[in-house]
C-alpha positions in Angstrom: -15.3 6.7 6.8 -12.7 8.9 5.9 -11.8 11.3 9.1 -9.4 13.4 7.4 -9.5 17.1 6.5 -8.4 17.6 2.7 -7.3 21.0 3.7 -4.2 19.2 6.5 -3.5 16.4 3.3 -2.9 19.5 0.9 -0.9 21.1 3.0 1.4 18.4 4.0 1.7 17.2 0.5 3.1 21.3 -0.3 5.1 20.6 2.2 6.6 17.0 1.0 6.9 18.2 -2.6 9.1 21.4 -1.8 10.7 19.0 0.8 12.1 17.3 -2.5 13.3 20.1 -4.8 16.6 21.4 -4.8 15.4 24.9 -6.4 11.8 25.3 -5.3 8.9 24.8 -6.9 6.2 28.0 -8.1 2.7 27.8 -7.7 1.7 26.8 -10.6 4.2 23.6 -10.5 2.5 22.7 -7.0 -1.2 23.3 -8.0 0.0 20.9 -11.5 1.9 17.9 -9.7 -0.7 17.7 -6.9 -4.0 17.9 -8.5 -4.5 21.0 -5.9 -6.3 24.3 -7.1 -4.9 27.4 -7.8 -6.9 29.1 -5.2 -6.2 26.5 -2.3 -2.6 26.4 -3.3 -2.6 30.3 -2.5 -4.0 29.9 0.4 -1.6 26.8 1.7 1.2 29.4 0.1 0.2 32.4 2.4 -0.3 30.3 5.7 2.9 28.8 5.4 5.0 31.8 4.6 3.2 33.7 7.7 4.4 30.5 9.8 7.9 31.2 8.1 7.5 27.3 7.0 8.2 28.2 3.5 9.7 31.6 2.1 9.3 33.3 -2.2 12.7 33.5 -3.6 13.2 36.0 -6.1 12.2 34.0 -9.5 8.8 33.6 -7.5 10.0 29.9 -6.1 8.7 28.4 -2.8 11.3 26.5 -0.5 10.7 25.6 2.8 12.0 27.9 5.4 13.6 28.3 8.9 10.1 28.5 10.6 9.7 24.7 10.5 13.8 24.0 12.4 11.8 23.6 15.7 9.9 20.7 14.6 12.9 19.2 13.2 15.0 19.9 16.2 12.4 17.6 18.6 12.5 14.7 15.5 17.0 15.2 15.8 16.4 12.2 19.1 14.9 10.5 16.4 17.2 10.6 13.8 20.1 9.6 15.8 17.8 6.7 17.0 17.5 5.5 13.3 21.3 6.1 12.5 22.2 3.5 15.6 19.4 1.1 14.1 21.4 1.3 10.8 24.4 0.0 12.5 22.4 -2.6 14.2 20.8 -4.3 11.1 24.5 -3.8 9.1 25.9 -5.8 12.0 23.3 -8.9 11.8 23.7 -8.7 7.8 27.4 -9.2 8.6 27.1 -11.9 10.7 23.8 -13.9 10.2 24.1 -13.3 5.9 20.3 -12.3 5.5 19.1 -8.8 4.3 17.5 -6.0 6.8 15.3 -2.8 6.9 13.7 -0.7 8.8 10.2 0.2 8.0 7.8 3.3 9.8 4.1 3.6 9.4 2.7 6.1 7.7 -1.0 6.5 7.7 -2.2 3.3 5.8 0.8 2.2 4.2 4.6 1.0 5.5 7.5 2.7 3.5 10.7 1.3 4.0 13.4 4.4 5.2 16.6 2.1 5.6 18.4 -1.3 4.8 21.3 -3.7 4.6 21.8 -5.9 2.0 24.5 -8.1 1.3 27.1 -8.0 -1.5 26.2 -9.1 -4.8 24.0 -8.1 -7.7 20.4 -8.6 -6.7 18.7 -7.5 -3.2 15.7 -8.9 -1.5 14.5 -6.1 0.5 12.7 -2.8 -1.4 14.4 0.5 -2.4 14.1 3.1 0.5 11.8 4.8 -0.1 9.1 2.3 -1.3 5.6 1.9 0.3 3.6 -1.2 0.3 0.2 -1.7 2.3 0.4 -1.2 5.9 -1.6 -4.8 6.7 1.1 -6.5 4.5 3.7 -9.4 6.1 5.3 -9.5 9.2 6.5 -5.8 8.8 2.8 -5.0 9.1 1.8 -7.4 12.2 4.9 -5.9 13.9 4.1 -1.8 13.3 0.0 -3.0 14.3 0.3 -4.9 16.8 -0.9 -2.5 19.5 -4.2 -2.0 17.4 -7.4 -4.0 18.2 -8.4 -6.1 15.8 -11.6 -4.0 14.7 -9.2 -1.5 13.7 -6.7 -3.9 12.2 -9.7 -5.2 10.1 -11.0 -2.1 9.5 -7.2 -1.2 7.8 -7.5 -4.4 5.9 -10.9 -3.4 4.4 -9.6 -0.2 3.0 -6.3 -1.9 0.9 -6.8 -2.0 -2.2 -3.8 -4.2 -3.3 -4.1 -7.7 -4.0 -2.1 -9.4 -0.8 -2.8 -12.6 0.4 -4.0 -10.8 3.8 -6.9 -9.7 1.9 -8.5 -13.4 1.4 -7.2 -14.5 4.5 -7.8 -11.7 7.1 -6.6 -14.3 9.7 -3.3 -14.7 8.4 -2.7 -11.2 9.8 -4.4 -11.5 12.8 -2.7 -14.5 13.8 1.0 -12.7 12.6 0.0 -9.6 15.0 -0.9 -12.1 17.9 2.4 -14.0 17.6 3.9 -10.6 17.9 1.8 -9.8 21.1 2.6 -13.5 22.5 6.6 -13.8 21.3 7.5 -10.3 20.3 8.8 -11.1 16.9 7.4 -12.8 13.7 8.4 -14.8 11.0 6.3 -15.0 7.3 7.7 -18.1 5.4 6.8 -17.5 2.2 3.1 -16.4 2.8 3.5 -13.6 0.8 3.2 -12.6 -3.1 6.9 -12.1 -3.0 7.4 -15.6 -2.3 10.3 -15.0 0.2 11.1 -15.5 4.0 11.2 -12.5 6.4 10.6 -11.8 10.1 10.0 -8.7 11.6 9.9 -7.1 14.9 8.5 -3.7 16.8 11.1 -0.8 17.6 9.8 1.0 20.7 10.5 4.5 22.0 11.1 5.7 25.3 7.4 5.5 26.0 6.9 1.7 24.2 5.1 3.1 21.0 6.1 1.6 18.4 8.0 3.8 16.1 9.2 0.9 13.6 9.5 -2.6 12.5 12.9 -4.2 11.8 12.6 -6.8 9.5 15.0 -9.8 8.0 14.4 -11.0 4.7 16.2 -14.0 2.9 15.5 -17.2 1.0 13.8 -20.2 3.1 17.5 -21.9 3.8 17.9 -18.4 6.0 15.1 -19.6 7.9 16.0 -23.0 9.3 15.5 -24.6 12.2 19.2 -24.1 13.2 19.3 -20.4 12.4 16.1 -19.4 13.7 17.0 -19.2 17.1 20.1 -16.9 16.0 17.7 -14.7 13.9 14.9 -14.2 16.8 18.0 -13.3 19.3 20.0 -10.9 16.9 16.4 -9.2 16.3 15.5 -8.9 19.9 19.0 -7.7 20.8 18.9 -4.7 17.8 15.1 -4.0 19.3 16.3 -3.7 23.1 19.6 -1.7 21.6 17.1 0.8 20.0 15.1 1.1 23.0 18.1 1.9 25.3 19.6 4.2 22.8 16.4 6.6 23.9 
């Protein structure tokens, strides 16, 4: 069942598309990249230039506006949150030689929004930026974890992508319950990227979970000697995160 309202998706997507122009975007640009019609577009238009979200310049451009800095002022905790996180994964990059991100949930999908990767020519983890299934890895049992399993399953019945979660539904269910149980988990190799990684929740002030923090290298990373130093440096960035609210 889809319990969205086509009218809020519209209007966000305005949003996230002037978001992403340096010199605005008219009407008809916004009704032709989204698929939206010209009449609903209008109407998104009006509503947000009432709200002073978005403002007309004078070659008939929309760009968001100053009506919207409140919104962004309460999400500024946030941000500086995020900026000590990026410290935090550069530091166990540093010192522990695997790759790191930081991925947030967004609806049914995770989209990575920052990482550390070491030197060289080729990285492990994806371009910021890029969005894979929410249900997918240990990125996705760490950012679900707090979901029952009728929803979790109910997310997995809605992907459309080929994972390996999709066959084996209990492959993610038992990653979110070593999360539940251990607080951090580890996919070797279980995934179509053929590649080690273990992830763990980030937490706000309230214990929502607000991210996943993830490690990503080659099995060797992975070993039974460096395991233990990977599960602590993880729960150390996690706890610094949660602090730093």
């Amino acid at each position: 069942m889809n319990n969205t309202i086509p009218a809020v998706e519209h209007t966000i997507a305005v949003l996230e598309l002037l978001s992403n122009v340096s010199n605005g975007a008219s009407q008809s640009e916004i009704c032709k990249k989204l698929q939206i019609s010209m009449s609903s577009t209008y109407r998104i238009l009006q509503t947000l230039l009432k709200h002073r979200w978005a403002r007309k310049d004078d070659s008939g451009c929309y760009e968001l506006d100053h009506g919207l800095l409140p919104l962004a002022h309460h999400c500024y905790r946030n941000m500086q949150v995020f900026e000590h996180a990026q410290t935090l994964i550069d530091n166990i990059t540093r010192k522990l030689n695997v790759s790191c991100k930081i991925s947030l949930r967004r609806g049914d999908e995770q989209t990575t929004i920052m990482r550390s990767e070491l030197a060289g020519p080729f990285s492990l983890t994806g371009k910021i930026g890029v969005s894979f299934p929410v249900v997918e890895g240990s990125v996705g049992a760490a950012l679900l974890y707090r979901e029952n399993n009728d929803k979790i399953l109910e997310l997995l019945s809605r992907c459309a992508v080929d994972i390996p979660e999709k066959s084996s539904p209990e492959q993610l269910l038992n990653a979110v319950q070593e999360v539940r149980e251990n607080g951090v988990v580890f996919n070797l190799k279980k995934n179509r990227w053929n590649i080690a990684a273990g992830s763990i929740p980030l937490h706000d002030r309230e214990r929502r979970v607000v991210a996943a923090l993830t490690v990503v290298g080659n099995l060797e990373d992975f070993s039974n000697e460096k395991l233990p130093l990977l599960t602590d440096a993880m729960r150390h960035a996690a706890q610094e995160c949660e602090n730093f609210n």
